[in-house]
C-alpha positions in Angstrom: 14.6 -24.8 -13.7 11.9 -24.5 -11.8 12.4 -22.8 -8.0 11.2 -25.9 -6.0 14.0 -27.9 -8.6 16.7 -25.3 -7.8 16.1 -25.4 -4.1 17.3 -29.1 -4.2 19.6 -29.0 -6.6 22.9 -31.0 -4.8 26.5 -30.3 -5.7 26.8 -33.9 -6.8 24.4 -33.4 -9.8 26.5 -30.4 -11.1 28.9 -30.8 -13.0 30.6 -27.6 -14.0 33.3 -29.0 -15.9 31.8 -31.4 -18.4 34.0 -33.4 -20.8 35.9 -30.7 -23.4 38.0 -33.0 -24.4 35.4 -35.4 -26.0 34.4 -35.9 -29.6 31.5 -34.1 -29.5 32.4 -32.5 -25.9 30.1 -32.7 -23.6 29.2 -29.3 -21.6 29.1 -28.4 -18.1 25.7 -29.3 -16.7 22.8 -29.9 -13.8 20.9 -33.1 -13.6 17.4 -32.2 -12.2 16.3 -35.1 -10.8 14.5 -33.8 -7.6 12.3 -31.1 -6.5 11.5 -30.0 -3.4 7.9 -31.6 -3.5 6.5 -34.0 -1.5 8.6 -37.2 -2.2 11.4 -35.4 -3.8 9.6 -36.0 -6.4 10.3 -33.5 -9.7 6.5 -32.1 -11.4 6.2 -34.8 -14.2 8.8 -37.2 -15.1 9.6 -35.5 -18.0 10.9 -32.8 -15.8 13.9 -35.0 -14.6 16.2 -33.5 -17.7 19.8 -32.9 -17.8 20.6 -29.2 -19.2 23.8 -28.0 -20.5 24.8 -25.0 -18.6 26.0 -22.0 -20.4 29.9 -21.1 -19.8 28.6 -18.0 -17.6 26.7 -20.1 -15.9 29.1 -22.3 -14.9 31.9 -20.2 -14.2 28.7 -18.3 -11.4 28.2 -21.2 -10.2 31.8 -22.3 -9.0 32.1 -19.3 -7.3 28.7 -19.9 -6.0 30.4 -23.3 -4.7 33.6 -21.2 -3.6 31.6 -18.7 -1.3 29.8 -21.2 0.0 32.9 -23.0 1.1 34.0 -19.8 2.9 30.7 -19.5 4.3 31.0 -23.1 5.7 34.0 -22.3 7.5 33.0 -19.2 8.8 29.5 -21.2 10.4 32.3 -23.8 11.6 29.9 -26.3 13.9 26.4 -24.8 13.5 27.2 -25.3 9.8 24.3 -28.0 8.3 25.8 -30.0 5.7 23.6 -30.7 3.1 25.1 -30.7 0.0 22.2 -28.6 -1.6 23.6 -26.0 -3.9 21.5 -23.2 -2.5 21.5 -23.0 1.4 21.2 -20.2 3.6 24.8 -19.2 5.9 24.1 -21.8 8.1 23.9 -24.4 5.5 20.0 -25.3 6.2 17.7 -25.2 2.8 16.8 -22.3 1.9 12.3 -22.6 2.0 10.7 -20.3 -0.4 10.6 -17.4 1.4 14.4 -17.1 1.2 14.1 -17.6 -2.4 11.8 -14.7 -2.9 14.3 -12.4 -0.7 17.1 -13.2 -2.4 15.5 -12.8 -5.9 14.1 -9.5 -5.0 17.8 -8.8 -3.6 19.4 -9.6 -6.9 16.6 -7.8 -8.8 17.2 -4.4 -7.6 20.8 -5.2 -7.8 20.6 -5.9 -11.6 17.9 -2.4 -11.6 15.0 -3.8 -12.5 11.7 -3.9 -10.6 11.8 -6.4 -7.6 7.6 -6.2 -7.1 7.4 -6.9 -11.2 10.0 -9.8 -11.4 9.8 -13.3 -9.3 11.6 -16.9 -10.3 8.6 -17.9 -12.2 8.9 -14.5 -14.6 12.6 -16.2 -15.7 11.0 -19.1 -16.9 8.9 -17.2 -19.0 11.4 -14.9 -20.4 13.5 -17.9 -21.4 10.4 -19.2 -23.2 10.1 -16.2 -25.1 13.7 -15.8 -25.8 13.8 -19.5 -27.1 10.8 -19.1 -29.4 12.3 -15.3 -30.7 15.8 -17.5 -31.3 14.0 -19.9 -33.4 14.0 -23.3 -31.0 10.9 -25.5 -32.2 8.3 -26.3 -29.6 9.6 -29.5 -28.5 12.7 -28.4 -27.7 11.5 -25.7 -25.4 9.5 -28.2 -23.7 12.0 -30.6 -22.9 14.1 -27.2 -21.7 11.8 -26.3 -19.4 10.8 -29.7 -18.3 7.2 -30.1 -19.3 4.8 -33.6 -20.0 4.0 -32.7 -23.4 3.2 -28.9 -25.8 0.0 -29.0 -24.6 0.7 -27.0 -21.6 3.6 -25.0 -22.8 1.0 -24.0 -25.5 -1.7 -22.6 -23.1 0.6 -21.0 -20.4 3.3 -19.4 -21.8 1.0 -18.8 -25.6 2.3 -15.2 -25.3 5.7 -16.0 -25.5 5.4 -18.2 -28.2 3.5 -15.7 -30.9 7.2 -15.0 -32.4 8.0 -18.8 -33.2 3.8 -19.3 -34.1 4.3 -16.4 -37.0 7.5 -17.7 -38.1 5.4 -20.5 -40.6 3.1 -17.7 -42.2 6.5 -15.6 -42.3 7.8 -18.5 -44.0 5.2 -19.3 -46.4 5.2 -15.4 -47.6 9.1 -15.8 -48.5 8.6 -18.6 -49.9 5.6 -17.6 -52.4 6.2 -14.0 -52.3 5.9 -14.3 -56.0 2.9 -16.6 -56.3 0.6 -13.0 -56.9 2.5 -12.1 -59.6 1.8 -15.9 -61.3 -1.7 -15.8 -60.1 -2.4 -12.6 -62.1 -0.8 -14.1 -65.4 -3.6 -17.4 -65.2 
């Protein structure tokens, strides 16, 4: 997700549950439907997506939700009710300023560089770890929410060099022994 879609992100489009129970089950998940844009408005409409949430995920996030519960009851009246998913202790929206604090909190947290890492490098990273797994273009591009390849092409090009190779990789496999038959002609 992109940061101005996380900042508001509400409670009542996660669902950290999903339906287990259903044949095929349906995962936890977020409904980005908003961004923090002028309007509400998300970047493109193909950025309102649903995403399934990874179990991890989920189980962070509902102790996200419980801490924020606490924190609701510790703020008593000057608590803000919301019901955004990431507010500051007094329950206002968190502007992005907060976001970058916090990030650069949990990056030296998780050792890493906080002035090398923002938000924006995650989305990146995932890119790059999609393409490395083996997801096709258009399914990053839903994932991340974009209008069409074209731009997930020219951005993020870098991270995609594993899953452009991966034809030419194929194509040697697959005639590794044309040479060989060449030679005999």
């Amino acid at each position: 997700m992109r940061t101005e879609e996380v900042r508001a992100l509400r409670w009542d489009m996660v669902d950290l549950k999903g339906r287990p129970d259903d044949d095929p089950p349906v995962p936890a998940s977020v409904s980005v439907w908003r961004s923090v844009r002028e309007g509400g408005d998300t970047k493109t409409k193909k950025s309102r997506r649903t995403l399934a949430l990874p179990a991890l995920c989920a189980q962070v996030l509902a102790l996200h939700g419980q801490r924020q519960d606490e924190a609701r009851k510790q703020a008593g009246d000057v608590w803000h009710e919301t019901g955004l998913v990431s507010v500051s202790q007094a329950g206002t929206p968190l502007d992005a300023a907060n976001v970058r604090r916090s990030f650069r909190r949990v990056a030296r947290a998780a050792g890493l560089k906080d002035d090398e890492w923002t938000p924006r490098e995650l989305r990146h990273s995932f890119v790059s770890i999609a393409s490395a797994l083996g997801l096709t273009l258009e399914q990053i591009v839903d994932l991340v929410g974009h209008a069409g390849t074209r731009v997930t092409e020219a951005v993020y090009r870098h991270q995609l060099r594993p899953m452009l190779v991966t034809g030419a990789e194929t194509m040697d496999r697959l005639f590794k022994a044309a040479p060989e038959r060449a030679a005999g002609t």
